[in-house]
C-alpha positions in Angstrom: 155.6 125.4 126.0 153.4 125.2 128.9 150.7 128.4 128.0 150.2 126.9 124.7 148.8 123.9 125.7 146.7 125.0 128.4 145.2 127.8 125.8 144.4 125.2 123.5 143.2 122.9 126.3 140.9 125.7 127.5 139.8 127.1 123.7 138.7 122.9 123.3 137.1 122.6 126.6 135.2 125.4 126.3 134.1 124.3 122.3 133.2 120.4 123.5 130.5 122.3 126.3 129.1 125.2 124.3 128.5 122.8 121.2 126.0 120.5 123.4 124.0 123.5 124.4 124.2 125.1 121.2 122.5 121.6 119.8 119.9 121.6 122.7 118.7 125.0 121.9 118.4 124.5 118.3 116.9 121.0 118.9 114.3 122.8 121.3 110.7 123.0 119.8 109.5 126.4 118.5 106.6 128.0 120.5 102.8 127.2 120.1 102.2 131.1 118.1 104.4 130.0 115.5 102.2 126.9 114.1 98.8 129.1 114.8 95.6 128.8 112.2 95.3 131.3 110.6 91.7 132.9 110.7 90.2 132.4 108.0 91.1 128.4 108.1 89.5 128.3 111.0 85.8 129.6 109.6 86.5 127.2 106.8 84.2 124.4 105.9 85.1 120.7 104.9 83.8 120.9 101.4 83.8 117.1 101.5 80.7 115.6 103.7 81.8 112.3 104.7 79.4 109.5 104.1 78.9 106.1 105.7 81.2 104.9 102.5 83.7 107.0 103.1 84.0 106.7 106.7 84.3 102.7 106.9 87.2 103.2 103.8 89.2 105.3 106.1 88.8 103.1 109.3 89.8 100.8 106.4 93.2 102.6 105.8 93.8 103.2 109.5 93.4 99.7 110.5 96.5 98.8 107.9 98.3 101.7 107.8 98.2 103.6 111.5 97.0 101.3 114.0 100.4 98.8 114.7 102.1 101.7 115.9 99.0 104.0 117.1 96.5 101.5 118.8 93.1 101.0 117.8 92.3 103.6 119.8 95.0 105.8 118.7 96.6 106.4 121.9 99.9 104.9 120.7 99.7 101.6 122.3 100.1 99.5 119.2 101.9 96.2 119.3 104.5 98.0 117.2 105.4 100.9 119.7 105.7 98.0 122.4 108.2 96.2 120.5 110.2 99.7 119.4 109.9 100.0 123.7 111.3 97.5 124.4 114.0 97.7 121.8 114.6 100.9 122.7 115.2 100.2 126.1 117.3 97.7 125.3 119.4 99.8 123.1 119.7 102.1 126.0 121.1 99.0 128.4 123.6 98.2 126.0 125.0 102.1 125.6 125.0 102.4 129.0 127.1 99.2 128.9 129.3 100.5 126.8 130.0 103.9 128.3 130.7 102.2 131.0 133.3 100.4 129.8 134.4 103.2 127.8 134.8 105.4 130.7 136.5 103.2 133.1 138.9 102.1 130.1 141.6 105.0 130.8 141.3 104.4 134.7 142.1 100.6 134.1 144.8 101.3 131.6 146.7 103.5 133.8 146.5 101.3 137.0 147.9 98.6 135.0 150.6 100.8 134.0 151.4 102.1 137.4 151.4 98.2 138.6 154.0 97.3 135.2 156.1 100.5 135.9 155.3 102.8 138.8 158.5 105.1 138.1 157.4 106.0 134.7 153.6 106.9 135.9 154.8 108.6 138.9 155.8 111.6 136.6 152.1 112.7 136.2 152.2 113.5 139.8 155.8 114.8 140.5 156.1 116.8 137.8 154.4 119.8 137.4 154.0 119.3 133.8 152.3 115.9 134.4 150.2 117.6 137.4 148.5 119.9 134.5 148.4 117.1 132.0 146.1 114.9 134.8 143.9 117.8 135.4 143.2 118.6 131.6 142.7 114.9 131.4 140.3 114.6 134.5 138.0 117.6 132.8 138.1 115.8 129.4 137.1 113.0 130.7 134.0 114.9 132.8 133.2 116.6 129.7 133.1 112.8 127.8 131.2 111.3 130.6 128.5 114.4 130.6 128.4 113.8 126.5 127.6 110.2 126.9 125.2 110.6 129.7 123.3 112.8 127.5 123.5 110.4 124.2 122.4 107.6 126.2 119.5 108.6 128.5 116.3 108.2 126.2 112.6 109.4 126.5 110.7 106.2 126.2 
């Protein structure tokens, strides 16, 4: 009874870590030589000269379309990206809130059980049956605490 539980336990636990990794190296960018000009792009010549017309038309466009979120500068300090900032940020308070909560959730609920009925708890440490099921529910909850660490903690 005992072997295939901690086989499953261990085929799980060793899923719920590869997939994270698995994600971050497809997620990862592909390297500068892929996206390369090719040559003959590169001698090419705009066959369109630009013209004073032309020119004030697209500053024109810019200044409606690209410049709340890029700046009129275009360094991406637009009044737009400040507010996505700072929602952003707050988004990321209240996760962080919330895995909080989520992760001292089985903690609390089992200290209230212990303090309601100690004799019926007490079996996850006497028993060695109950000794195995509190270790594969420490490392499930490390493996959910290092998954909502890494769905919480933005680049901003």
């Amino acid at each position: 009874m005992l072997k295939p539980f901690l086989i499953l336990s261990a085929v799980l636990l060793t899923g719920a870590i590869a997939s994270p990794q698995e994600a971050q190296q497809a997620a990862a960018p592909a390297s500068p030589a892929a996206f390369s000009v090719p040559l003959e792009a590169v001698n090419q010549v705009n066959p369109v000269k630009p013209t004073a017309e032309s020119l004030a038309r697209a500053k024109k466009i810019y200044g409606y379309e690209c410049a709340l979120c890029h700046g009129e500068d275009g360094g991406g300090a637009g009044d737009l990206a400040k507010k996505m900032k700072a929602k952003i940020q707050a988004m990321s308070t209240e996760a962080k809130a919330s895995a909080s909560i989520i992760g001292v959730l089985p903690i609390a609920v089992m200290g209230l059980v212990w303090l309601t009925s100690p004799d019926y708890i007490a079996l996850l440490w006497t028993d060695p049956m109950g000794r195995v099921m509190m270790a594969c529910c420490g490392a499930w909850m490390m493996v959910g605490i290092f998954v909502m660490r890494k769905m919480i903690n933005f680049d901003f």
